[in-house]
ChimeraX commands (.cxc) that place a marker at each C-alpha (Angstrom):
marker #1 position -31.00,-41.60,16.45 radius 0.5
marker #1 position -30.04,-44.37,18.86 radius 0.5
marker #1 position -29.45,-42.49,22.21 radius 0.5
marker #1 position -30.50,-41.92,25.16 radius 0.5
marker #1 position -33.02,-38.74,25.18 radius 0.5
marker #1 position -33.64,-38.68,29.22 radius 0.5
marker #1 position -31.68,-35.72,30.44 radius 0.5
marker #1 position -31.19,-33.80,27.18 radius 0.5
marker #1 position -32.43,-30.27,26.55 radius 0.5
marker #1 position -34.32,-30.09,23.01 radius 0.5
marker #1 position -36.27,-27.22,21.18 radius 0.5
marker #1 position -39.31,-27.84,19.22 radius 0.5
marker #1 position -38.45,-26.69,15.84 radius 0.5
marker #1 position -42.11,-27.81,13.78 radius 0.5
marker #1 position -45.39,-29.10,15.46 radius 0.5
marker #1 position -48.65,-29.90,14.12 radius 0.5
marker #1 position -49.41,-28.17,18.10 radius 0.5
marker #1 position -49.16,-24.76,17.31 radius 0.5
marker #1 position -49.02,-24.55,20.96 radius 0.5
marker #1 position -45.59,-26.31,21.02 radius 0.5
marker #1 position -43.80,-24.39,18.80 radius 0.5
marker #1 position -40.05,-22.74,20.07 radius 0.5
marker #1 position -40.85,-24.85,23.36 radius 0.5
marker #1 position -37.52,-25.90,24.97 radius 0.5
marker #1 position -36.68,-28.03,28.30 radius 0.5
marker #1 position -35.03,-31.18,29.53 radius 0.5
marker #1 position -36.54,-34.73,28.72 radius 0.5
marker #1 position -37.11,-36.05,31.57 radius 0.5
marker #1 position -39.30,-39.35,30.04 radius 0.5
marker #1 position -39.84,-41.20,27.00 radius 0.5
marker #1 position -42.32,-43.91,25.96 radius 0.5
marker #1 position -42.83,-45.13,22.60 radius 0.5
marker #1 position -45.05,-42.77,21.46 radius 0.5
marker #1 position -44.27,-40.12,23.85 radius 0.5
marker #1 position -41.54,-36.99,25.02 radius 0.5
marker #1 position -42.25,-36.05,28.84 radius 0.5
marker #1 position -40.84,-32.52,28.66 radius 0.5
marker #1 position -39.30,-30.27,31.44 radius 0.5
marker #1 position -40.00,-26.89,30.96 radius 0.5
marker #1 position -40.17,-23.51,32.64 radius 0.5
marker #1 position -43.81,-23.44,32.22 radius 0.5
marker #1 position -44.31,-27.22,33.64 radius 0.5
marker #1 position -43.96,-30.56,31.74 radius 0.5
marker #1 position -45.45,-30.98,28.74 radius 0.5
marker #1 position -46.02,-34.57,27.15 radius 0.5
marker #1 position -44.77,-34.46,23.39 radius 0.5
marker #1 position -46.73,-36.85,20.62 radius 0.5
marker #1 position -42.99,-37.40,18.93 radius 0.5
marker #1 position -44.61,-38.03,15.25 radius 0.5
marker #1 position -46.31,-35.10,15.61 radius 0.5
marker #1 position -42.88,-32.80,16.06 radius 0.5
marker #1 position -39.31,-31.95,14.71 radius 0.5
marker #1 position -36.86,-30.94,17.12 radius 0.5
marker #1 position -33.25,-30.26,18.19 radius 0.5
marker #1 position -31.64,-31.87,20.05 radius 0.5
marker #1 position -28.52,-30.32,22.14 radius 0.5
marker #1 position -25.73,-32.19,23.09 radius 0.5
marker #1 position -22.27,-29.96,23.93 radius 0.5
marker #1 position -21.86,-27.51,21.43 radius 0.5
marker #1 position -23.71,-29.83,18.66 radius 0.5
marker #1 position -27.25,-29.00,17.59 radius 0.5
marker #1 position -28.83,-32.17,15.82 radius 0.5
marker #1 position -32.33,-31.81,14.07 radius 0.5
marker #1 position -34.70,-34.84,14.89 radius 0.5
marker #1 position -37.95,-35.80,12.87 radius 0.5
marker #1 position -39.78,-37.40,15.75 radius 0.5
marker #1 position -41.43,-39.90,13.39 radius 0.5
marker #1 position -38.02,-41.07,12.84 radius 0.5
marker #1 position -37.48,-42.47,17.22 radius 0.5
marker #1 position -41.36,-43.65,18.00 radius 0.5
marker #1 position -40.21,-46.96,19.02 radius 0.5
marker #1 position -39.46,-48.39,22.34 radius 0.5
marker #1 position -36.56,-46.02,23.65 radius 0.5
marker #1 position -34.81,-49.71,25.12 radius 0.5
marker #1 position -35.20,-51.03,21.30 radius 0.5
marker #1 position -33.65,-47.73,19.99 radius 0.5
marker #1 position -30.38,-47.84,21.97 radius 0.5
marker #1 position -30.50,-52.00,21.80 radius 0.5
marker #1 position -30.02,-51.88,18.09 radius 0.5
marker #1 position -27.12,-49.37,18.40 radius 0.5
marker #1 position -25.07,-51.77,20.35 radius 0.5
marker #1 position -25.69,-55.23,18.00 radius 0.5
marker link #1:1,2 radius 0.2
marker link #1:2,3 radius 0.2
marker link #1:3,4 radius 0.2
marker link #1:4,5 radius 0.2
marker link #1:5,6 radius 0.2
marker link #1:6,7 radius 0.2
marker link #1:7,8 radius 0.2
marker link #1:8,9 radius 0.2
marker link #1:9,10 radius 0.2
marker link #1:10,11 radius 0.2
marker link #1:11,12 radius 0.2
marker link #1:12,13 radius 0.2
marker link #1:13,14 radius 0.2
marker link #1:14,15 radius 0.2
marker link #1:15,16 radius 0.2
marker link #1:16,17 radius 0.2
marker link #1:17,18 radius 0.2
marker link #1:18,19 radius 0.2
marker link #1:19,20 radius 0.2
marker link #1:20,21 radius 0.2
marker link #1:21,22 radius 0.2
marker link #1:22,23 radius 0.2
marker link #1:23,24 radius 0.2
marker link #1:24,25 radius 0.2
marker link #1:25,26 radius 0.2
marker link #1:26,27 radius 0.2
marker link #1:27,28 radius 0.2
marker link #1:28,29 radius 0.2
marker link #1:29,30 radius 0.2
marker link #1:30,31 radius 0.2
marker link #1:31,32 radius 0.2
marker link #1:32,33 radius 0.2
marker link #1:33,34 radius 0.2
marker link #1:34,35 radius 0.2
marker link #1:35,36 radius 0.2
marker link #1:36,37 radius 0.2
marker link #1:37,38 radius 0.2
marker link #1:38,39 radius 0.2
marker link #1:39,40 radius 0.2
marker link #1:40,41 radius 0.2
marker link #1:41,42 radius 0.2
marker link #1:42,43 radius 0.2
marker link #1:43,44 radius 0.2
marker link #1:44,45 radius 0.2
marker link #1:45,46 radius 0.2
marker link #1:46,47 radius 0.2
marker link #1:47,48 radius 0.2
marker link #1:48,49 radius 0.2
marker link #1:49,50 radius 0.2
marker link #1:50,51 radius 0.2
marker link #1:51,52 radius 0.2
marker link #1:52,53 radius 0.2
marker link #1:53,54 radius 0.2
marker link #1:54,55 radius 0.2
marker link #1:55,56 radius 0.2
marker link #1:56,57 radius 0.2
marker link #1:57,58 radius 0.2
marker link #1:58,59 radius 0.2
marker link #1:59,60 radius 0.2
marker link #1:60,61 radius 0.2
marker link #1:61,62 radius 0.2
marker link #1:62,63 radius 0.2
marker link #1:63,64 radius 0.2
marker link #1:64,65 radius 0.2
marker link #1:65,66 radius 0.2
marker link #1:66,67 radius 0.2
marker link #1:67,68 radius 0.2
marker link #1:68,69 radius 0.2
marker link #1:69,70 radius 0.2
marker link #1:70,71 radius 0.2
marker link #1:71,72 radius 0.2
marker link #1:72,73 radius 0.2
marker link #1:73,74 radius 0.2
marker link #1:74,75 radius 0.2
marker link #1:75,76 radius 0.2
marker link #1:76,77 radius 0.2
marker link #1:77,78 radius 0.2
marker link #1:78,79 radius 0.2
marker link #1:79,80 radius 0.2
marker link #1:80,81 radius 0.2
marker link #1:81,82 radius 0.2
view
């Protein structure tokens, strides 16, 4: 995974939160170890090894471990373009 997440809408799929299962919204931030989380209920900050999600971009539903993008989000997308 080596795009952007700010502005997508994503679905927690598996969480050791039971709390955070099925919740959906809009990232709205991302740190290293962190998903800031837009939802209808408020934001919700997201431990991303903690999860699986999807991811929704279009009509194409991707399925994320979130151990798999803790890293820098400005690494990430650097390392797409090298």
């Amino acid at each position: 995974m080596k795009e952007e997440l700010i502005g997508s809408d994503i679905k927690i799929t598996k969480s050791k939160n039971k709390s955070l299962m099925n919740v959906e919204g809009k990232v709205i931030d991302e740190t290293r170890n962190t998903i800031l989380l837009s939802t209808k209920k408020g934001d919700k900050k997201i431990i991303k090894d903690q999860v699986e999600f999807d991811l929704f971009t279009g009509n194409k539903v991707t399925k994320i471990d979130g151990k798999s993008i803790v890293s820098r989000p400005e690494d990430r997308i650097k390392k797409r373009t090298k």
